[in-house]
C-alpha positions in Angstrom: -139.7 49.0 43.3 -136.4 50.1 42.3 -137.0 53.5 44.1 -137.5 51.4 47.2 -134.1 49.4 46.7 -132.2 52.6 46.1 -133.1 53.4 49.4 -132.2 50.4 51.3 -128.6 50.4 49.1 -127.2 52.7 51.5 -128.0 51.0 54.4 -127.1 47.4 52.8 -123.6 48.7 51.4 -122.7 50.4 54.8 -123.6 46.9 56.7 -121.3 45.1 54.5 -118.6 47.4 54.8 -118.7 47.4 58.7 -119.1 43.3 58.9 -116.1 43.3 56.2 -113.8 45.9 58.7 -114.8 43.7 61.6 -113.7 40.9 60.0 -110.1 42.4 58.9 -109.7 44.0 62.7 -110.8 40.4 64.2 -108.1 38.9 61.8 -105.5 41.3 62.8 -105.9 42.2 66.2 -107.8 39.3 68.2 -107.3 35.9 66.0 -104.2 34.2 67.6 -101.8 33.3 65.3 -97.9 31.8 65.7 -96.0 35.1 65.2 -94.9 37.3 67.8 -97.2 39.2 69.6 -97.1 42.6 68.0 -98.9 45.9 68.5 -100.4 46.8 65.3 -101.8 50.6 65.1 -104.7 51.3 63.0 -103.7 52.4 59.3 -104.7 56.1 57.7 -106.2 53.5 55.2 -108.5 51.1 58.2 -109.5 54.8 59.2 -110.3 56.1 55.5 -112.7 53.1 55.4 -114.4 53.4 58.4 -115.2 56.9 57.6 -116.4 55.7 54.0 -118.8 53.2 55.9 -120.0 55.9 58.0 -120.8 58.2 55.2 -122.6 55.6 53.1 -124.9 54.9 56.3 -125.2 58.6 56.9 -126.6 59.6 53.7 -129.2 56.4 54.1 -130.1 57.8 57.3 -130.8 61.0 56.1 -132.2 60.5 53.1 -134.7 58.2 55.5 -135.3 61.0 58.3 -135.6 64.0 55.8 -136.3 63.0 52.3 -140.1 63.0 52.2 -140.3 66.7 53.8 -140.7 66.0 56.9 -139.0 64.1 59.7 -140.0 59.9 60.0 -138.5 57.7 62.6 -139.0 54.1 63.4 -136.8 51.8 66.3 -134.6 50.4 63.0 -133.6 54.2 62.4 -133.3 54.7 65.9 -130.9 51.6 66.5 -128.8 52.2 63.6 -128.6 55.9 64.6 -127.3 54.9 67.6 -124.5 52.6 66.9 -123.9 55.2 63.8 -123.2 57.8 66.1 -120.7 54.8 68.7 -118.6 54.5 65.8 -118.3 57.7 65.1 -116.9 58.5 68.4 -114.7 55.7 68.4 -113.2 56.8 64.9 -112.6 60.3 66.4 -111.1 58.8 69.7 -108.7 56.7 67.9 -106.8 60.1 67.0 -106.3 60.2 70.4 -105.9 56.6 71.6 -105.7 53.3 70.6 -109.0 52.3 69.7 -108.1 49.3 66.8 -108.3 46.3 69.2 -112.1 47.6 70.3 -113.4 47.7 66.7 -113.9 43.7 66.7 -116.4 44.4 68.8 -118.1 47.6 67.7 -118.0 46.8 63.9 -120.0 43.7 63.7 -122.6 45.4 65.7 -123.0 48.1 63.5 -123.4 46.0 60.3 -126.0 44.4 62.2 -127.9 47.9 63.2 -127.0 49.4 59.6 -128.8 46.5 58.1 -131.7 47.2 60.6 -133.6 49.9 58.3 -133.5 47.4 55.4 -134.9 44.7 57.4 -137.6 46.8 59.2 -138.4 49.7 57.1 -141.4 50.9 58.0 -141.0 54.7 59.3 -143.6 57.3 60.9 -144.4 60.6 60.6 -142.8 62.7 63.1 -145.2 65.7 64.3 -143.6 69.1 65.7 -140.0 67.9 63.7 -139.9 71.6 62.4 -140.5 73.1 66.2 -137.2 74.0 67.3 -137.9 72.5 70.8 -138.3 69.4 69.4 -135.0 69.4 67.6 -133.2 70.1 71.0 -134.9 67.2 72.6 -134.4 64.9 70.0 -130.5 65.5 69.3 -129.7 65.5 73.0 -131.7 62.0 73.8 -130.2 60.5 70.5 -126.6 61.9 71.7 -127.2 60.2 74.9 -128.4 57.1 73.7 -125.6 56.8 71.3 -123.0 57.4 74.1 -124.5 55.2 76.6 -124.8 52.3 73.6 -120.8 52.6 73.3 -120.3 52.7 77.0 -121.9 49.9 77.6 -119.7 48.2 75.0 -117.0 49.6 76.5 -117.8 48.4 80.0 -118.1 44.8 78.5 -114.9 44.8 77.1 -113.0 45.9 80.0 -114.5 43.6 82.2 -113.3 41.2 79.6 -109.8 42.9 79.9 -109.4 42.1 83.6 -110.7 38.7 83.4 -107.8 38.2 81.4 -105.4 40.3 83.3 -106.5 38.5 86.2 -105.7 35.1 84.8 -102.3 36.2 83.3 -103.4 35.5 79.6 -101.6 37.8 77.1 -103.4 37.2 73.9 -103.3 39.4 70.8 -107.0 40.9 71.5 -105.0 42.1 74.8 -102.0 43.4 73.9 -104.2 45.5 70.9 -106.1 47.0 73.7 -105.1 50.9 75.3 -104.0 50.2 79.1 -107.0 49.4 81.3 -106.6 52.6 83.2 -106.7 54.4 79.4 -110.1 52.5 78.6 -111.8 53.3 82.5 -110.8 57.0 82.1 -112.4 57.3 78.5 -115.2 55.1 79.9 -116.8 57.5 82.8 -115.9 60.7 80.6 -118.5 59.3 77.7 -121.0 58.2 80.7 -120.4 61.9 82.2 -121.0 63.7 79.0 -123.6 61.1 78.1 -125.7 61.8 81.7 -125.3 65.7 81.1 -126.9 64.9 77.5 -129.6 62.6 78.9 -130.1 65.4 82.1 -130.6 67.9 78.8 -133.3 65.6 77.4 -135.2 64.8 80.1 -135.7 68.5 81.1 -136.2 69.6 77.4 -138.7 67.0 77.3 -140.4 68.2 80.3 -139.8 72.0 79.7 -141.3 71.9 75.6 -143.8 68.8 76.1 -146.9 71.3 76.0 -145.3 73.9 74.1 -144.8 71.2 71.6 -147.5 68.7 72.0 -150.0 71.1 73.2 -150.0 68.8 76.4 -147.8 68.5 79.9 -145.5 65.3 80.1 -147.1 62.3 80.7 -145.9 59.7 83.0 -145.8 56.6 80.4 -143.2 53.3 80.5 -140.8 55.6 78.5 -140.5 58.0 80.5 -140.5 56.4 84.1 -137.5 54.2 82.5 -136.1 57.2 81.0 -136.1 58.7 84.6 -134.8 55.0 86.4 -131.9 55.2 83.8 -130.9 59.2 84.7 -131.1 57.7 88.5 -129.1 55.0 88.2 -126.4 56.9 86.2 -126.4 59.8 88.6 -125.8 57.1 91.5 -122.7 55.8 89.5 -121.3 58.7 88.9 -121.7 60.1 92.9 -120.0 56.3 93.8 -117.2 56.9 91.5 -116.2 60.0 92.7 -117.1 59.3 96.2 -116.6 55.7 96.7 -113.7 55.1 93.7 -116.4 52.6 92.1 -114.8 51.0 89.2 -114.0 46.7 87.9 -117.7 45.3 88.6 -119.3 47.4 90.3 -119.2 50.0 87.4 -120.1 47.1 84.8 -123.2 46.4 87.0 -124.6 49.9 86.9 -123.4 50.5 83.5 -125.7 48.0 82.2 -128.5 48.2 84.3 -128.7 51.9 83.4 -127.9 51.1 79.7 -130.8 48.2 80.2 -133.5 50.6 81.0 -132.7 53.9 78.8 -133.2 50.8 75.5 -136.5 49.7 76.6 -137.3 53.2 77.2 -137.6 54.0 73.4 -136.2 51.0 71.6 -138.1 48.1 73.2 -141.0 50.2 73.2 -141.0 51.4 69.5 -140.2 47.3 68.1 -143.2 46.2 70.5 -145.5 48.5 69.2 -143.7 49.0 65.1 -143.3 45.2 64.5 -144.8 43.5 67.1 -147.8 44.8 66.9 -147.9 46.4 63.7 -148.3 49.7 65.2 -146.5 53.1 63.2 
C-alpha cells in the first residue's frame, strides 16, 4: 500500500502544482481588475516552478514507463505524456516569446492529465519496448501527439484572440497575449514539425510493423484515423501555403485533425482500459 502511494505522489504533487500556477497566471494575467492595464512578463521565478512541476511529473512518468524492467503504458500515461511534453514546449518558447498570458489555459489542463495516472492506474506490458524500431515509432507518434495537443490549444485561443480583436475588447487576458501574427506563426511551425513527426510515425510504423510484431500493418480504427489525421494536416498545410488559410479556416482543420489523431490511440486505449476493463 504505501509502495503504491509513493508512486501516485509524483503525479499528485505535479497536478497540484500546475492547478496552483494556473491559478496565479489566471490571477495575474486574465482576471480583470481596476488597475491599469499592464503587461506583466513571466518571472525567472513563474519559470523556476513550472520547470519544478515538470520534473516532479517527469520522474512519475518514468518511474511508471521503466520501473518494473520493462516498458508499460496505459491512455492515463499517454494523456499526461502528452500535455507533459505541451508544456514543456511552451516553457522553452517563452524564452523566445511571450507565452505567460497562454499558461491559463495550458496549466489547468495539465493538472488535470498529471492527475490522470493516479486516477486510472492500470498500466500494460509493452512487448518489443527493447527493439530499437519500436523506440523510433513510439517517440516520433508521442512527439506528434504532444505537438498537435498544444496546437490545438493554440488554435483555440487565437480564435478567441480575434473574437476579441474583432469586437474591440482590450481585456487583460489580451493585452498578456504575443501579437496575433506572433501566435499564427508559432502555430503552423509546431503543426509543420508536428506532421513531419507524425509522417515519421506512420512510416516507421509501417516500415518495422513485421520486423517488430512478426506481422505487416494491419488496417485497424487506429490506424485508418491515424492516416485521416496525416491527410487532413497535409491538406492544411498545402492551403496555407497555397491558399494563405488562416482565422477559421485553420481552426477548423486544426481540430478536426487533432479530433481524429486522439481517438486514434486515446479514445481507443480508455474504451478498451476502463471501459471495458481491457489491459
Amino acid at each position: 500500500m504505501v509502495d503504491i502511494l509513493l508512486h501516485l505522489l509524483p503525479h499528485v504533487v505535479s497536478s497540484l502544482l500546475y492547478a496552483a500556477l494556473g491559478f496565479h497566471f489566471w490571477q495575474t494575467r486574465w482576471r480583470e481588475t481596476d488597475r491599469p492595464l499592464v503587461t506583466l512578463p513571466m518571472q525567472e521565478w513563474e519559470r523556476a516552478a513550472i520547470l519544478l512541476a515538470l520534473l516532479v511529473q517527469g520522474y512519475g512518468l518514468y518511474e511508471g514507463l521503466f520501473s518494473a524492467g520493462g516498458m508499460r503504458f496505459s491512455f492515463s500515461f499517454a494523456l499526461s505524456l502528452m500535455l507533459w511534453l505541451a508544456v514543456l514546449i511552451y516553457w522553452l518558447e517563452s524564452f523566445r516569446s511571450r507565452m505567460d498570458g497562454l499558461q491559463p489555459m495550458v496549466l489547468p489542463l495539465a493538472a488535470l492529465s498529471a492527475a490522470a495516472p493516479a486516477l486510472f492506474p492500470q498500466l500494460r506490458t509493452v512487448a518489443h519496448a527493447g527493439a530499437w524500431g519500436f523506440q523510433l515509432h513510439f517517440l516520433t507518434a508521442m512527439l506528434a501527439y504532444s505537438l498537435f495537443t498544444l496546437s490545438a490549444l493554440h488554435a483555440v485561443f487565437m480564435s478567441f484572440a480575434e473574437r476579441k480583436l474583432h469586437q474591440r475588447a482590450v481585456t487583460r487576458s489580451l493585452t498578456s497575449l504575443p501579437p496575433i501574427l506572433t501566435m499564427e506563426a508559432l502555430l503552423f511551425r509546431m503543426i509543420s514539425l508536428a506532421f513531419a513527426l507524425l509522417t515519421a510515425a506512420l512510416v516507421s510504423g509501417v516500415t518495422f510493423s513485421e520486423v517488430i510484431f512478426g506481422k505487416a500493418m494491419t488496417l485497424d480504427h487506429k490506424t485508418l484515423f491515424a492516416f485521416a489525421s496525416w491527410g487532413i494536416f497535409a491538406a492544411l498545410l498545402v492551403g496555407r501555403h497555397a491558399y494563405g488559410w488562416r482565422g477559421r479556416v485553420a481552426l477548423r482543420w486544426t481540430l478536426a485533425g487533432f479530433m481524429l489523431l486522439l481517438l486514434a490511440y486515446i479514445g481507443s486505449r480508455f474504451v478498451a482500459e476502463v471501459l471495458l476493463g481491457r489491459l
